[in-house]
C-alpha positions as CSV (number, residue, x, y, z in Angstrom):
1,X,34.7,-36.0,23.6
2,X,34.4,-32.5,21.9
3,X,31.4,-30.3,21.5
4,X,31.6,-27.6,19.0
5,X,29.6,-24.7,18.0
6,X,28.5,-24.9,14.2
7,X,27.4,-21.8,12.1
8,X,25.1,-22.4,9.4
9,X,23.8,-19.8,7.4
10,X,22.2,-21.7,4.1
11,X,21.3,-24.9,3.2
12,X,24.0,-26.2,0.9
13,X,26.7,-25.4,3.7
14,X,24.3,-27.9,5.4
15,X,24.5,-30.3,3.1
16,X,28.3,-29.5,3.0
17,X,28.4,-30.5,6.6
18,X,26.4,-33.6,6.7
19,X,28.4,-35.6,3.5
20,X,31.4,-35.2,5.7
21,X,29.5,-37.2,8.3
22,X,28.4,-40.0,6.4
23,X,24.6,-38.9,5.7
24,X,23.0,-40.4,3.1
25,X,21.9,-38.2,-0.3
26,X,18.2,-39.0,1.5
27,X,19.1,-37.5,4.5
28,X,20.5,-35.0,3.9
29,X,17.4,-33.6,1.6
30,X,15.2,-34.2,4.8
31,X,17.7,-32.8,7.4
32,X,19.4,-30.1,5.5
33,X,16.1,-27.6,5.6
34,X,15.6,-28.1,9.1
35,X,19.4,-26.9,10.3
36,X,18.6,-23.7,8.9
37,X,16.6,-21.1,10.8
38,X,15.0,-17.8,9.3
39,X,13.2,-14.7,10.9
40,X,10.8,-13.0,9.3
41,X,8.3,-10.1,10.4
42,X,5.0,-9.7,9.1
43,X,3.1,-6.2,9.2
44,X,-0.1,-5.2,8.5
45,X,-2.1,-7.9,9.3
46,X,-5.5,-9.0,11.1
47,X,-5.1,-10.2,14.5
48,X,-7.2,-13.6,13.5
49,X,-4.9,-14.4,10.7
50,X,-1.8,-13.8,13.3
51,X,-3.3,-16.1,15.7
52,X,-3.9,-18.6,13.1
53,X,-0.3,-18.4,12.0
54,X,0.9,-18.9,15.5
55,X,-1.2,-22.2,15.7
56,X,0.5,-23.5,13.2
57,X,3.9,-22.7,13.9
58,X,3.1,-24.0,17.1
59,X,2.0,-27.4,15.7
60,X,5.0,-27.3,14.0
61,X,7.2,-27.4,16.5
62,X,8.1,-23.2,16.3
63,X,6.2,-20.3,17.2
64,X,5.6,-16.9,16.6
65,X,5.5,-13.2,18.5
66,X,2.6,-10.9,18.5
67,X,1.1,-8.1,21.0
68,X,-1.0,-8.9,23.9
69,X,-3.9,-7.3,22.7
70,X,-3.8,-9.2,19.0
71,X,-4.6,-12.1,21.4
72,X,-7.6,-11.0,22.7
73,X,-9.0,-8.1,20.1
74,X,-10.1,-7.5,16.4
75,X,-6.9,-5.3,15.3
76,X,-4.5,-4.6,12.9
77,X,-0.9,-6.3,14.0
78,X,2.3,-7.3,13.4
79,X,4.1,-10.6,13.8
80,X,7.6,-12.2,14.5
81,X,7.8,-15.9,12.9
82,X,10.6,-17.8,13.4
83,X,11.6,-21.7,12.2
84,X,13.7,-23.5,10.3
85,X,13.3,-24.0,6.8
86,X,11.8,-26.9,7.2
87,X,9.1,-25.9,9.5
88,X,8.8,-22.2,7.6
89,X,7.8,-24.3,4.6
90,X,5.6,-26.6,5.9
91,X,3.8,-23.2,7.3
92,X,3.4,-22.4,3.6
93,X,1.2,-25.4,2.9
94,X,-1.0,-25.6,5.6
95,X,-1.7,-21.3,5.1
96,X,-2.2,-21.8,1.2
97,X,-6.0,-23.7,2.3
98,X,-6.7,-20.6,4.7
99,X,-9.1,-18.2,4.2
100,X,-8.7,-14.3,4.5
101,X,-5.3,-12.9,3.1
102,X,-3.3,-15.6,4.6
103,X,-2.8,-17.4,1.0
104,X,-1.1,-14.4,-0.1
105,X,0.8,-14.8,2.9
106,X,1.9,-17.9,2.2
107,X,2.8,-17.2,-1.6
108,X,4.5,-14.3,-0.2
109,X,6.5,-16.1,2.5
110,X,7.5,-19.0,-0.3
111,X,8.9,-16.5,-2.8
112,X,11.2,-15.1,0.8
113,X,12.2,-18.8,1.6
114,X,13.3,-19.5,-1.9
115,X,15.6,-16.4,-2.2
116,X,16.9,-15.9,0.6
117,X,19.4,-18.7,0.6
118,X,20.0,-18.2,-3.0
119,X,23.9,-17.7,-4.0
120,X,23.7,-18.1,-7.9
121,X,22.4,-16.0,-10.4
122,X,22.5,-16.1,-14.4
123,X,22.3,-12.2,-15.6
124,X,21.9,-12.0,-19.6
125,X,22.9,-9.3,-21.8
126,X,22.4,-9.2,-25.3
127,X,24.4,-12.4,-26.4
128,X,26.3,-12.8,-23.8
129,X,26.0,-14.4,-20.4
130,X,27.5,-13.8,-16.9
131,X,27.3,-16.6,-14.6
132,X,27.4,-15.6,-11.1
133,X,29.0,-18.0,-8.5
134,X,31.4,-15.5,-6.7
135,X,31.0,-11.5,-6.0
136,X,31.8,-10.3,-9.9
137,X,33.5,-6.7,-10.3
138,X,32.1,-3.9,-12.9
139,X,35.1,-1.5,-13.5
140,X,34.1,2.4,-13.9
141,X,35.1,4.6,-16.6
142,X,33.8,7.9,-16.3
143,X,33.8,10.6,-19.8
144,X,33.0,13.5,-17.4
145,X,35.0,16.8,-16.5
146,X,33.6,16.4,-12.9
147,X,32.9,13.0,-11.6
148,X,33.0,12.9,-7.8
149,X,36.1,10.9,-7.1
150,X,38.2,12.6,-9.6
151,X,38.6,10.2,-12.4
152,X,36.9,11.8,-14.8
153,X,38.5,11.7,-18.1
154,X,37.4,14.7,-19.6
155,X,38.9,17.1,-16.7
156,X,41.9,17.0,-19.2
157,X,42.0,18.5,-22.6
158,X,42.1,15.7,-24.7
159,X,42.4,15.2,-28.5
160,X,40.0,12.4,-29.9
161,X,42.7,10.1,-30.4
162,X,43.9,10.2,-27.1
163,X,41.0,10.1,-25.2
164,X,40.2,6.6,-27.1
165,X,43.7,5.9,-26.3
166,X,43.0,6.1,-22.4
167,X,39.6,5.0,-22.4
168,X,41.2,1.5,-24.2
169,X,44.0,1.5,-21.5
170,X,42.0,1.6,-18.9
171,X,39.4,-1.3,-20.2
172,X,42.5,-3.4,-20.7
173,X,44.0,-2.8,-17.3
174,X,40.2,-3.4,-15.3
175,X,39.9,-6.7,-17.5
176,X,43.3,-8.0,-16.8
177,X,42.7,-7.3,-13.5
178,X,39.2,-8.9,-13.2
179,X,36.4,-6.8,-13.7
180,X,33.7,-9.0,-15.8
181,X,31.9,-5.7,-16.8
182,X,32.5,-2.4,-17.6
183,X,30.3,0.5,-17.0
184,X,30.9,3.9,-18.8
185,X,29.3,7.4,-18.1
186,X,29.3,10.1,-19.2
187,X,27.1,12.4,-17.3
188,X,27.8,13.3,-13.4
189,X,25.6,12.6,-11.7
190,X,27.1,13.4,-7.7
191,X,25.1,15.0,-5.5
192,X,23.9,18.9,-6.8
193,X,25.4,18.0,-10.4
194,X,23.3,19.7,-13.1
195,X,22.4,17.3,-16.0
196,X,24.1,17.8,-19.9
197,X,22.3,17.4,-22.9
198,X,21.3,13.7,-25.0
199,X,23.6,15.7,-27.3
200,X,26.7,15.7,-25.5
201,X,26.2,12.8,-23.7
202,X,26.3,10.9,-26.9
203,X,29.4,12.9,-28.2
204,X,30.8,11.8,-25.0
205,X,29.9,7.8,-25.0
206,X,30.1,6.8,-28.6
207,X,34.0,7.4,-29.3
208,X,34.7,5.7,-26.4
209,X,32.4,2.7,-27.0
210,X,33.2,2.2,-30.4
211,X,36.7,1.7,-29.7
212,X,36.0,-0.5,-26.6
213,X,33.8,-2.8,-28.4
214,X,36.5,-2.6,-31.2
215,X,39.0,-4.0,-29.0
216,X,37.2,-6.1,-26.4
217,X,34.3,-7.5,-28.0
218,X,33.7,-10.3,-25.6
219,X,33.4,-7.7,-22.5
220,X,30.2,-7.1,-21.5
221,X,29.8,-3.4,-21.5
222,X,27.2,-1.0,-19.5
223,X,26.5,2.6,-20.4
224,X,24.9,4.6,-17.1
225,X,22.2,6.5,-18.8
226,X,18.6,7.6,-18.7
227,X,18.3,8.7,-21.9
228,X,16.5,7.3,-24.7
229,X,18.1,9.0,-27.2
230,X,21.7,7.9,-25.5
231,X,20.6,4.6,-25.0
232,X,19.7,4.3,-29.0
233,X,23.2,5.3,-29.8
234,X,24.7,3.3,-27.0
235,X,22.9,0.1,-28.6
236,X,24.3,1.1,-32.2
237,X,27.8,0.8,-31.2
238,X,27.2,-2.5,-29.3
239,X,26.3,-1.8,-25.6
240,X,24.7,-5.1,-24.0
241,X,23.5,-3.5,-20.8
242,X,21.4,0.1,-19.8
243,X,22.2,1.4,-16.2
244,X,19.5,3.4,-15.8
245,X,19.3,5.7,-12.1
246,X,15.5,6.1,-12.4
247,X,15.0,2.6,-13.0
248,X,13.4,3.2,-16.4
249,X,10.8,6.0,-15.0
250,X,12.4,8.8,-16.9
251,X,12.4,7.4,-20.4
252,X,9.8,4.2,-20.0
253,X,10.1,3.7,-24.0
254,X,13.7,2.5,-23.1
255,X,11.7,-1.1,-22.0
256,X,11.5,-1.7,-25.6
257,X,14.5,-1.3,-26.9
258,X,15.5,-3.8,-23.8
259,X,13.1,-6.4,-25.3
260,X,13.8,-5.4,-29.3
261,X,17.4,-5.9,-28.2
262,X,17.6,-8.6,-25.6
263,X,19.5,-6.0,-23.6
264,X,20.5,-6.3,-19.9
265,X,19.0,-3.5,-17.5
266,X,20.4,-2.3,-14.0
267,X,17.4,-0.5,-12.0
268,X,18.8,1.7,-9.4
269,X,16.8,3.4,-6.5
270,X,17.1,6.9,-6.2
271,X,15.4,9.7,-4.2
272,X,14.6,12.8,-6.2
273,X,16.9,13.8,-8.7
274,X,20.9,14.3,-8.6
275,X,20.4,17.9,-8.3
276,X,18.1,17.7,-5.0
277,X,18.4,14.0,-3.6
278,X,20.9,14.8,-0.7
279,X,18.3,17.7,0.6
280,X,17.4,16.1,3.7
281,X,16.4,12.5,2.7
282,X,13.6,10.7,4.4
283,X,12.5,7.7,4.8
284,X,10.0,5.7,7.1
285,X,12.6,2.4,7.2
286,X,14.8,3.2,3.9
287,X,15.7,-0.8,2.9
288,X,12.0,-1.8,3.0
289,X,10.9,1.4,1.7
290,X,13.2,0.3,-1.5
291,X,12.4,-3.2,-1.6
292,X,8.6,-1.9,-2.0
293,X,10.0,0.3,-5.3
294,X,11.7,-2.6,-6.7
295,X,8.6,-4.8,-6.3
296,X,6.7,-2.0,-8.5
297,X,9.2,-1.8,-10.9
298,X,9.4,-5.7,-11.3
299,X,5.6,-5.8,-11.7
300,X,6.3,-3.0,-14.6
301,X,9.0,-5.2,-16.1
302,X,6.7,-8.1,-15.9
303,X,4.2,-6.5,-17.8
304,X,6.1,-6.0,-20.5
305,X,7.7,-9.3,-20.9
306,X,10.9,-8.7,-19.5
307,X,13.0,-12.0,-18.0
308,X,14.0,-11.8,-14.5
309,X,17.3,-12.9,-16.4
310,X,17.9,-9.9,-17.8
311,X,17.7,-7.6,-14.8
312,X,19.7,-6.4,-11.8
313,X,18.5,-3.9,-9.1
314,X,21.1,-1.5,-7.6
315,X,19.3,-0.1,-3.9
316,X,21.3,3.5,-5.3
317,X,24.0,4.2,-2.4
318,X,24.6,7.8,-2.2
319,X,21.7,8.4,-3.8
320,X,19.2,10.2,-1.8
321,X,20.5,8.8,1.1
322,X,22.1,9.8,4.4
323,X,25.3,8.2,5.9
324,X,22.9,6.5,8.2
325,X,21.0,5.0,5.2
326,X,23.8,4.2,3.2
327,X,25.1,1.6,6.3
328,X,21.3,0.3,7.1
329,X,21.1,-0.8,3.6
330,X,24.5,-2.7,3.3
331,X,23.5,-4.3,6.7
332,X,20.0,-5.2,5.1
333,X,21.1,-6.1,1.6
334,X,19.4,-9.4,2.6
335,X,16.0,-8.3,2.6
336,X,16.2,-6.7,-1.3
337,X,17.9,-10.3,-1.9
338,X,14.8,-11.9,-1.0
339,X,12.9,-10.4,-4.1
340,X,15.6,-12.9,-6.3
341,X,17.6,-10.6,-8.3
342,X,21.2,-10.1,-8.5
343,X,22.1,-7.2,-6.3
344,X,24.6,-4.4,-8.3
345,X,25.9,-2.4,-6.0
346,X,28.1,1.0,-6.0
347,X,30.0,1.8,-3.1
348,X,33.5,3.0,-4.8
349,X,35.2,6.2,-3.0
350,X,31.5,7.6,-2.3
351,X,30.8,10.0,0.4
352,X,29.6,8.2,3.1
353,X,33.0,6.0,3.6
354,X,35.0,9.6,3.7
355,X,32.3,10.8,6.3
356,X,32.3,7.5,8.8
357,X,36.5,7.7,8.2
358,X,36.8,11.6,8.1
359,X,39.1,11.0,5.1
360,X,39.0,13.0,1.4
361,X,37.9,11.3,-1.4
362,X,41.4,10.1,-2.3
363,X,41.8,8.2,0.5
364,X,39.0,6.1,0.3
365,X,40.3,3.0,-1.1
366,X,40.7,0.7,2.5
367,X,36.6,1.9,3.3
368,X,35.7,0.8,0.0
369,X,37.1,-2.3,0.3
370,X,35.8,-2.6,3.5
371,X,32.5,-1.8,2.5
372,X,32.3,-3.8,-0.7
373,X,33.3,-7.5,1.4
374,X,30.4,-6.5,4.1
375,X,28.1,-5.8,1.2
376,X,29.2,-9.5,-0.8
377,X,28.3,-11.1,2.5
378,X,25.2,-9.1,3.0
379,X,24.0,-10.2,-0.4
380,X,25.5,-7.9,-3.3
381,X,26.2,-10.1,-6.2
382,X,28.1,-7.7,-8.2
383,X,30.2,-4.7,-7.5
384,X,30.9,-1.8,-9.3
385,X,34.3,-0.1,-8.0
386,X,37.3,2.2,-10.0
387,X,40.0,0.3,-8.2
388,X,39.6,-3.4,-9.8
389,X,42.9,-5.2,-8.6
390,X,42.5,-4.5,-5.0
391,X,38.8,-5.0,-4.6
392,X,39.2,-8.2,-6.8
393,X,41.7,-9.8,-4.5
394,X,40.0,-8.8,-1.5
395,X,36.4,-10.2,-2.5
396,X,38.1,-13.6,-3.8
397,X,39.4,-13.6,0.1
398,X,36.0,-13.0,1.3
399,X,34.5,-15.6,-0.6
400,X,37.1,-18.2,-0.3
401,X,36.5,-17.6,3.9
402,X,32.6,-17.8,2.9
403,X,33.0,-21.0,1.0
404,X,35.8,-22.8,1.8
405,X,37.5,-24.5,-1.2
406,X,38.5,-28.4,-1.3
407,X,41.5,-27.8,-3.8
408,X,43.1,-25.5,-0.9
């Protein structure tokens, strides 16, 4: 006889589990939601609609964990609730016929349970489609004289034919070595950089863009910009995706050139500016605190027709963010997951791995890589890195651990 200790962290590694025991397909749909367990806190409710919670859970077989005195007086509360899927579901019906806000509670709790398990996304951009089943790779090209990790191509004095010449290089060498996007910019914007004008920024993108979609037509291609005036001449040359750092609060008008053009948009989080946002950021618990922003700015894109399809939300490490931050929201990528967008992260060579490794920002490669497989099994869907071979090879590692493959 052997006992053993099973890890199961979603449902189809569940299902995974129980066909190589025989179950039948029947079974398995019954048994799979009630292997896997979830947590979830709710804040900010009435002590009735707590109590009514932990009834239920308690019929259900679960059960829930609030403060003495929500048990006894009228208050405002918070509440642990814990189950399996199964049971967190069934919660979801029986609260949907309650009164007070507890149907929101339920809709609310639904929307969690349907995420947070989720591993495949489709993002759209223009006409072209990236399906994502493993972590993906966006390579970095910056057309700056003074990006942060040193890269920037324009730190050199270049003619125009050889700056297309290295910009073309190094699209060719990312895609060979497995980046599935590429994301140029042309304005810094590290901590205390000053911004440039539309004007330069588009002298800056469009050579470069015109010869990559030249070359590589079938790339999808991101320009980093919050300009509307950028992003118009970004679209002319063929751009299928806007990376915007304000998350489309600088220049709003840039939603309609999204839905004119079926464009893609990345909406970062960012406190305060480039110029001020590492003045002593604050926050009151930073990964909920930008979960609530991207709920806003989904309601926004919403509103204005946009396809969760077309969208990806970057939480903005670095970016108005302590050290401390930086490593809550990695841990906690799981709870911007659970709004059911495709996470686009960017931790490549940034500050916070030299500070937690007391290393200068060329020797940062072995923390990013560090970084970036924590973040893919925290949730991030697709990383944005300047070192594509060696980030490539070690997230196809980390996801063949993740999901072991039958052909191996």
């Amino acid at each position: 006889m052997r006992i053993t200790p099973i890890k199961i962290e979603n449902q189809s590694q569940a299902q995974k589990l129980m066909t190589s025991l025989g179950v039948t397909s029947q079974g398995i749909g019954i048994l799979s939601p009630k292997s896997v367990y979830a947590v979830f806190k709710i804040e900010d409710i009435k002590s009735w609609e707590a109590n009514i919670i932990k009834q239920h859970l308690l019929s259900l077989g679960s059960d829930s964990a609030i403060e003495r005195n929500a048990l006894i007086k009228n208050i405002n509360t918070s509440t642990l609730i814990f189950g399996s899927v199964s049971q967190l579901n069934k919660l979801c019906v029986k609260l949907k016929n309650q009164p007070f806000n507890l149907k929101i509670i339920a809709n609310e709790l639904s929307l969690c349970l349907d995420n947070l398990f989720k591993t495949e996304f489709i993002f759209r951009a223009r006409n072209k489609i990236l399906k994502i089943k493993k972590p993906a790779i966006c390579g970095i090209i910056n057309l700056t004289n003074d990006s942060f990790s040193g890269d920037g191509l324009l730190k050199h004095s270049l003619s125009s034919a050889q700056y297309q010449k290295i910009v073309l290089q190094k699209t060719e060498g990312m895609v060979r070595a497995g980046a599935q996007m590429i994301d140029l910019g042309a304005e810094s914007t590290r901590p205390f950089s000053k911004p440039i004008t539309e004007a330069e920024e588009i002298k800056r993108i469009v050579p470069a863009l015109a010869a990559i979609r030249k070359e590589f037509k079938g790339v999808m291609l991101s320009v980093d910009t919050y300009k509307l005036n950028v992003a118009k001449a970004a679209i002319e040359e063929g751009i299928d995706v806007i990376n915007d750092i304000t998350a489309l609060q600088h220049s709003p008008a840039i939603i309609n050139l999204l839905k004119k053009h079926k464009l893609g948009a990345i909406l970062m989080h960012m406190q305060g500016k480039p110029s001020t946002m590492q003045k002593s950021p604050h926050y009151e618990n930073v990964t909920e605190d930008i979960r609530d922003f991207f709920k806003e700015r989904i309601l926004f894109l919403n509103k204005h027709k946009i396809e969760n399809d077309y969208v990806l939300l970057d939480p903005g490490i670095g970016f108005g963010k302590s050290v401390k931050d930086n490593l809550k929201i990695i841990k906690e990528l799981y709870k911007i997951k659970m709004l059911g967008f495709p996470i686009f992260i960017g931790l490549s060579r940034k500050s916070f791995i030299g500070k937690t490794l007391q290393e200068p920002e060329g020797s940062r490669l072995y923390g990013t890589i560090a970084a970036n497989v924590v973040a893919y099994i925290n949730g991030a869907n697709i990383l944005r890195v300047h070192d594509v071979k060696e980030n490539r090879q070690a997230l196809d590692i980390a996801f063949n651990i993740v999901n072991p493959s039958q052909n191996f």
